[in-house]
C-alpha positions as protocol buffer text, in pm:
chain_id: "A"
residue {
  index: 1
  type: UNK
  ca { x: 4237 y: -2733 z: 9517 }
}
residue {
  index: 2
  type: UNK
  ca { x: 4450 y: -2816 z: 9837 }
}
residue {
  index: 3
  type: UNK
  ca { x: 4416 y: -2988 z: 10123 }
}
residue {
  index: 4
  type: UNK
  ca { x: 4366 y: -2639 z: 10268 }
}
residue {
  index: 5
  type: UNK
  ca { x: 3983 y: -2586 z: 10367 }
}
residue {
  index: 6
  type: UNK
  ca { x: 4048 y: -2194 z: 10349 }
}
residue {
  index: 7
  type: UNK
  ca { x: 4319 y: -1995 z: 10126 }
}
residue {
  index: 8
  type: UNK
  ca { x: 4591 y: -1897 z: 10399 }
}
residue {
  index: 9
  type: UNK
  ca { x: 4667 y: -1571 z: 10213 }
}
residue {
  index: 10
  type: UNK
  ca { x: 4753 y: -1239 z: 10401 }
}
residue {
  index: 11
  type: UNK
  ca { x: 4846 y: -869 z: 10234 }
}
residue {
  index: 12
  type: UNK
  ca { x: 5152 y: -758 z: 10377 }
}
residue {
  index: 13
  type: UNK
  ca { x: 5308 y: -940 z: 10640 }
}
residue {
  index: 14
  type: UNK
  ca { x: 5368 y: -954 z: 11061 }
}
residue {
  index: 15
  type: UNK
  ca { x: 5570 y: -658 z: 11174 }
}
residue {
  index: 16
  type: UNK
  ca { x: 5651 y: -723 z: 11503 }
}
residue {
  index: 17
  type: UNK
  ca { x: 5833 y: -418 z: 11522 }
}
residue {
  index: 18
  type: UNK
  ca { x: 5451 y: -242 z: 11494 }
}
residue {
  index: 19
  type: UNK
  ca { x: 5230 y: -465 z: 11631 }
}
residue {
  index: 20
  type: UNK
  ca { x: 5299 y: -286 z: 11973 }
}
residue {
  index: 21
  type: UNK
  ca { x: 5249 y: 74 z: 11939 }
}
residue {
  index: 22
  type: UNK
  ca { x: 4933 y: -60 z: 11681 }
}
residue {
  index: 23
  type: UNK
  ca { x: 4790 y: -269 z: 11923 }
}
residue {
  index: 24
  type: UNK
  ca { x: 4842 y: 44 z: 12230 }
}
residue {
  index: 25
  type: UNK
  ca { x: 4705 y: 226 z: 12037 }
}
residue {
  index: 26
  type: UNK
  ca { x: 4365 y: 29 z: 11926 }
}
residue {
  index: 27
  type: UNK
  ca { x: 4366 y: -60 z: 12230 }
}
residue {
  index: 28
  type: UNK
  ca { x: 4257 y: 284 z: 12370 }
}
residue {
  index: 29
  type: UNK
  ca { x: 3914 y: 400 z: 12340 }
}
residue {
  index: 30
  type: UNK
  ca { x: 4023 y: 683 z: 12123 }
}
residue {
  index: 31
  type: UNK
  ca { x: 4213 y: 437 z: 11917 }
}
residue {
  index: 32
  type: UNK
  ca { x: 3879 y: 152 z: 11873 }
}
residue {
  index: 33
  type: UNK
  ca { x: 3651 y: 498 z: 11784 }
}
residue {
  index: 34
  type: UNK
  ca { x: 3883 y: 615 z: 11497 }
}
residue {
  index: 35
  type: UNK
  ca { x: 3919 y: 241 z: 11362 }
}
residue {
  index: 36
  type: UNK
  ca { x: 3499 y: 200 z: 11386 }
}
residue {
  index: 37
  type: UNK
  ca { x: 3555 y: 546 z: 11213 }
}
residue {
  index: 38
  type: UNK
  ca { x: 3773 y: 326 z: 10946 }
}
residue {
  index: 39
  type: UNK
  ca { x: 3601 y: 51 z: 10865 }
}
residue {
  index: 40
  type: UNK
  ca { x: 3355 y: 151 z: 10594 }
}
residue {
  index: 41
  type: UNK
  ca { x: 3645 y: 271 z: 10437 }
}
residue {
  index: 42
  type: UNK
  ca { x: 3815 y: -35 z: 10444 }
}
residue {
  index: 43
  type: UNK
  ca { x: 3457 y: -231 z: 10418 }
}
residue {
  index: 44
  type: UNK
  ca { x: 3483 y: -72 z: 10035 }
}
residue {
  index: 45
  type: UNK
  ca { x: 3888 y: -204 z: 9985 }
}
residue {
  index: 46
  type: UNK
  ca { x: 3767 y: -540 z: 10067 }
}
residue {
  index: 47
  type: UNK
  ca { x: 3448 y: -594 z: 9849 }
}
residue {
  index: 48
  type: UNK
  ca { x: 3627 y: -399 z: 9558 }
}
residue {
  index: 49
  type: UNK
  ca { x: 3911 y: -609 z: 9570 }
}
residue {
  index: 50
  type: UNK
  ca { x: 3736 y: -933 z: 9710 }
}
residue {
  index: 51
  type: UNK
  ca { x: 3885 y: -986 z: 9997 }
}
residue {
  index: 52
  type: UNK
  ca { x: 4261 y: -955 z: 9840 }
}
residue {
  index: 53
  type: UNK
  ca { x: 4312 y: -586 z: 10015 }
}
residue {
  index: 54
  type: UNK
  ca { x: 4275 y: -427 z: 10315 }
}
residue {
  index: 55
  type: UNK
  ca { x: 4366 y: -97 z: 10498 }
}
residue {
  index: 56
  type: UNK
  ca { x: 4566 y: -349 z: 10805 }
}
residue {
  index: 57
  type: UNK
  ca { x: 4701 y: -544 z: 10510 }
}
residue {
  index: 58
  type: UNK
  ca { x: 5049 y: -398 z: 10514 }
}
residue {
  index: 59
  type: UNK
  ca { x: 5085 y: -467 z: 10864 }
}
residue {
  index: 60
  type: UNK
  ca { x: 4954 y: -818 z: 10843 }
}
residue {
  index: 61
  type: UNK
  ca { x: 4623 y: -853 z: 11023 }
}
residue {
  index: 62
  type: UNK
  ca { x: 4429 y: -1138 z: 10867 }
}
residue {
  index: 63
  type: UNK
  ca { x: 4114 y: -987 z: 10710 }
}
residue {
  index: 64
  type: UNK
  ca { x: 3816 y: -1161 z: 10557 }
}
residue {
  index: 65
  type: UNK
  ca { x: 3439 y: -1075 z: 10448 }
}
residue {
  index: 66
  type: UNK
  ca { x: 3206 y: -1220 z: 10639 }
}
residue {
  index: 67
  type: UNK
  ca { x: 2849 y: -1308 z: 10405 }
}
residue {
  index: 68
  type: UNK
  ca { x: 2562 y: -1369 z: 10596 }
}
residue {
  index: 69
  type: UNK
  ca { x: 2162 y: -1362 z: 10565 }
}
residue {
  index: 70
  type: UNK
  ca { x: 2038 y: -1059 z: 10794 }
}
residue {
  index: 71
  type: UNK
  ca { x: 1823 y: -1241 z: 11086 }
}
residue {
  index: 72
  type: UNK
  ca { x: 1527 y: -955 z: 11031 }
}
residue {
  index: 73
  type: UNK
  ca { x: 1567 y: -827 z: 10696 }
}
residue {
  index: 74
  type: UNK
  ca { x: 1639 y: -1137 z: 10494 }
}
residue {
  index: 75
  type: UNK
  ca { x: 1866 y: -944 z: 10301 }
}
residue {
  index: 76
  type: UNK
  ca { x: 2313 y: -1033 z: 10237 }
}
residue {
  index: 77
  type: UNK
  ca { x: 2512 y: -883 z: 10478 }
}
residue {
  index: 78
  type: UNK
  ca { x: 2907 y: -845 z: 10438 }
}
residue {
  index: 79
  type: UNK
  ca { x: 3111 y: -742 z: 10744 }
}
residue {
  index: 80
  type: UNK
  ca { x: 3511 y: -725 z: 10748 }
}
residue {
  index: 81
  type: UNK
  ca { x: 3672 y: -923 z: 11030 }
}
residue {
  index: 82
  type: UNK
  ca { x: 3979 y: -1013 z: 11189 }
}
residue {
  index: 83
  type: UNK
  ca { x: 4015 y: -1367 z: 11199 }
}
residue {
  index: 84
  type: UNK
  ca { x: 4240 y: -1659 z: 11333 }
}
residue {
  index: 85
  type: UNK
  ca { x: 4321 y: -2038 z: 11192 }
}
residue {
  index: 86
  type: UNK
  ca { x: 4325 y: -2309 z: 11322 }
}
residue {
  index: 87
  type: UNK
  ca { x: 4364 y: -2654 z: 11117 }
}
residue {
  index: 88
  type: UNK
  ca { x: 4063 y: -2656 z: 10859 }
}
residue {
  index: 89
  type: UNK
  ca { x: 3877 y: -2407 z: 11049 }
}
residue {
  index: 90
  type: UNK
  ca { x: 3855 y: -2027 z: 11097 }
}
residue {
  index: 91
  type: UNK
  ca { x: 3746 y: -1826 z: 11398 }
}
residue {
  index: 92
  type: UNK
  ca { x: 3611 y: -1509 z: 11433 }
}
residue {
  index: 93
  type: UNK
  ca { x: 3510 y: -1322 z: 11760 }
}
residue {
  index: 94
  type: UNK
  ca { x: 3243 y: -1072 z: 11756 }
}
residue {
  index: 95
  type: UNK
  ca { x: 3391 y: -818 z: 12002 }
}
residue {
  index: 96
  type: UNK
  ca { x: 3226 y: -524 z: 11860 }
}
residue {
  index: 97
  type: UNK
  ca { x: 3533 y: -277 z: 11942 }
}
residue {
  index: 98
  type: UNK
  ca { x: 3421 y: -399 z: 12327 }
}
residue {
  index: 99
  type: UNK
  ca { x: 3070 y: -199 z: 12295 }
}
residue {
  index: 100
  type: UNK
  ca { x: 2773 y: -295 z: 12495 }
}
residue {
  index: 101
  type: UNK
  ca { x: 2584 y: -488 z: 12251 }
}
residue {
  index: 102
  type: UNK
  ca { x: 2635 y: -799 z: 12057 }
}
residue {
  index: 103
  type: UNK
  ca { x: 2739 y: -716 z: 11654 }
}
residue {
  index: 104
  type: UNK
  ca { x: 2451 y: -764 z: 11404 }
}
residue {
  index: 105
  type: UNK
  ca { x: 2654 y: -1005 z: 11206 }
}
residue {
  index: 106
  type: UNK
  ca { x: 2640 y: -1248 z: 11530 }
}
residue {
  index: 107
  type: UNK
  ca { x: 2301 y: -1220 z: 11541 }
}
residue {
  index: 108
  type: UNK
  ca { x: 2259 y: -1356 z: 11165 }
}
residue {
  index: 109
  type: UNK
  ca { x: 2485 y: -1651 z: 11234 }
}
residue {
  index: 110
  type: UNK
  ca { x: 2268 y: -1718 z: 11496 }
}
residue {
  index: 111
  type: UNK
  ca { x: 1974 y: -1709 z: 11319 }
}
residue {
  index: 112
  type: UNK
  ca { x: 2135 y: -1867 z: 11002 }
}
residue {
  index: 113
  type: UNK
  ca { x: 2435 y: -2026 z: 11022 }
}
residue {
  index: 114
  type: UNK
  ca { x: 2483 y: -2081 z: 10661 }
}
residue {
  index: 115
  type: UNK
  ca { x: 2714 y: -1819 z: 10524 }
}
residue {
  index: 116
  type: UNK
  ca { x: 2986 y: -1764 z: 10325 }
}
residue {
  index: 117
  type: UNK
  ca { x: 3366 y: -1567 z: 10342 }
}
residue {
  index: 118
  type: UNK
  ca { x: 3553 y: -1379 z: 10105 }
}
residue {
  index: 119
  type: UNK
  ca { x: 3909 y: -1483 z: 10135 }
}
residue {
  index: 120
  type: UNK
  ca { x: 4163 y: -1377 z: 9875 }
}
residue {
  index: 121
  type: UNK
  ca { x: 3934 y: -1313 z: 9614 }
}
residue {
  index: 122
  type: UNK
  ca { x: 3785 y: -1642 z: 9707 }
}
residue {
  index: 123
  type: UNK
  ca { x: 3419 y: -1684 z: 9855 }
}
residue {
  index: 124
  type: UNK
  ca { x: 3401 y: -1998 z: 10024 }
}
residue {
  index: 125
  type: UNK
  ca { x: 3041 y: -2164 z: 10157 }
}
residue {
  index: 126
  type: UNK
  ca { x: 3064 y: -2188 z: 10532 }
}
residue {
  index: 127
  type: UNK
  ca { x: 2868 y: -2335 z: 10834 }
}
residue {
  index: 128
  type: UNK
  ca { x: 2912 y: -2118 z: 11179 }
}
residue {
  index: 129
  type: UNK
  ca { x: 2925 y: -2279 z: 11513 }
}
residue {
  index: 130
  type: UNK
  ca { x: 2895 y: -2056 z: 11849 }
}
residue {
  index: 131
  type: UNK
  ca { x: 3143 y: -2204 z: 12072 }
}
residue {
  index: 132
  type: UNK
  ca { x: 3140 y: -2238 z: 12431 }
}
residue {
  index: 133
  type: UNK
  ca { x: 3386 y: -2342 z: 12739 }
}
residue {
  index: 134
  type: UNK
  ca { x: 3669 y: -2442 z: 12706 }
}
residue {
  index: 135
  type: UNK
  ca { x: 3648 y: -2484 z: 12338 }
}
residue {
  index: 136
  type: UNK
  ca { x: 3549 y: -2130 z: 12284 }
}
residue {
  index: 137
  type: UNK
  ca { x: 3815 y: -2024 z: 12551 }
}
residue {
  index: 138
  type: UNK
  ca { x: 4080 y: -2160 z: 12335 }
}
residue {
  index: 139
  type: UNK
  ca { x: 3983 y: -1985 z: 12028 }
}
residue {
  index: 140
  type: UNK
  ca { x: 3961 y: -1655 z: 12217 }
}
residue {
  index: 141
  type: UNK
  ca { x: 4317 y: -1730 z: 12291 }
}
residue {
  index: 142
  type: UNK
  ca { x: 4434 y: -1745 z: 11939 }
}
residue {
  index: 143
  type: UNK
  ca { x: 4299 y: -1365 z: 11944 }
}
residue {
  index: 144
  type: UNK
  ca { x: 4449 y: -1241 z: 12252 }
}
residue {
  index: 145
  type: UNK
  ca { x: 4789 y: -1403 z: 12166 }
}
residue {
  index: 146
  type: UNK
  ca { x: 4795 y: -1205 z: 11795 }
}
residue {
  index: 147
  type: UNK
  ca { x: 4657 y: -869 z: 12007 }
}
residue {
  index: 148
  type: UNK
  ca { x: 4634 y: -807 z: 12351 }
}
residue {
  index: 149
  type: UNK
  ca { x: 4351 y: -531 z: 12199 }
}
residue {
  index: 150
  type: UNK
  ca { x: 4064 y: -847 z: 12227 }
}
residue {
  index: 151
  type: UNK
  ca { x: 4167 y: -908 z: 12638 }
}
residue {
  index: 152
  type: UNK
  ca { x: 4116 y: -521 z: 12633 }
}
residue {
  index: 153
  type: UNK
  ca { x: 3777 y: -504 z: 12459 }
}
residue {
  index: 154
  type: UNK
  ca { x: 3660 y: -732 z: 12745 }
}
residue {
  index: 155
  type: UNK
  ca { x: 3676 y: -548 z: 13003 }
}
residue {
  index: 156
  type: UNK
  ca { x: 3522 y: -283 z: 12817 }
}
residue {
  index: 157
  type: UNK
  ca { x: 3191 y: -452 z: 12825 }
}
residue {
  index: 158
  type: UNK
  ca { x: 2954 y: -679 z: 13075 }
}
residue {
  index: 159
  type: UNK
  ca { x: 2902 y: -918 z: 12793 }
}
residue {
  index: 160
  type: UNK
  ca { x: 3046 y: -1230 z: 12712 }
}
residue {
  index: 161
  type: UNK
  ca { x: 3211 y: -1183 z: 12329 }
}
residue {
  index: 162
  type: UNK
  ca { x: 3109 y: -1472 z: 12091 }
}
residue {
  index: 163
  type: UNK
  ca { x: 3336 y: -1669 z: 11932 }
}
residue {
  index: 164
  type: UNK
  ca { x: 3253 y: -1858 z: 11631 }
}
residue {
  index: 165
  type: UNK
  ca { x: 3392 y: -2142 z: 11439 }
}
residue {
  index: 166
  type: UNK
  ca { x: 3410 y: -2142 z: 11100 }
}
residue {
  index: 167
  type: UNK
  ca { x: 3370 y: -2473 z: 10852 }
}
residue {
  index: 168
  type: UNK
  ca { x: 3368 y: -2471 z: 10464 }
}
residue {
  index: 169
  type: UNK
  ca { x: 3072 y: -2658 z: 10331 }
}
């Protein structure tokens, strides 16, 4: 293997040419409800193909599959989720299209931070980490500097988002 704690593969590629009307458009509240509406569908494309395809792919959005341990149930929970690199490590912000509450798979980390990512039709052993100040600050960053969409989802909501770091085991 590389030096490379994570595969740094990506379906499709950057358009800059789209990400503007895209990210107006997700943006809206009309736009977050019809992709919520989306992402079963693309949940499916990503298990089925293991993390090598998603519905954003051709537009370059850096998907993964996010394996954790449900903090009540006990039972494996896979979520699809934007995420941003950053040396070894990957982040991943749970901004719940800017909704009220927290999303479950948060919750697990918390609970368990053991998990594990689908990447490329790779599944990689992780450790989470909540991050906080400035360290978490930055990381948001990374986010809001790919789309403006997470600086929207914040003022959507009362709640601080949680940002989480990422390291292979």
């Amino acid at each position: 293997m590389s030096d490379e704690a994570f595969p740094d593969v990506r379906w499709g590629r950057d358009r800059p040419w789209l990400n503007k009307p895209i990210t107006a458009f997700t943006s809206s509240r009309t736009g977050s409800w019809i992709f919520r509406k989306l992402v079963p569908y693309d949940h499916k494309l990503l298990v089925r193909s293991r993390g090598r395809y998603t519905i954003l792919g051709p537009v370059g959005v850096p998907l993964l599959l996010l394996h954790t341990v449900g903090a009540k149930s006990g039972e494996r929970r896979t979520n699809p989720l934007t995420y941003m690199r950053s040396g070894n490590r990957i982040f991943l912000v749970g901004s719940n299209f800017g909704q009220e509450k927290h999303p479950a798979w948060s919750w697990n980390l918390l609970a368990n931070p053991d998990a594990s990512v689908s990447i490329g039709g790779a599944e990689i052993p992780v450790t989470a980490t909540q991050l906080h100040g400035d360290e978490r600050d930055r990381a948001f960053a990374m986010f809001v500097d790919f789309t403006k969409t997470y600086e929207n989802y914040t003022g959507r909501t009362d709640r601080d988002l949680r940002v989480f770091a990422l390291d292979r085991r």
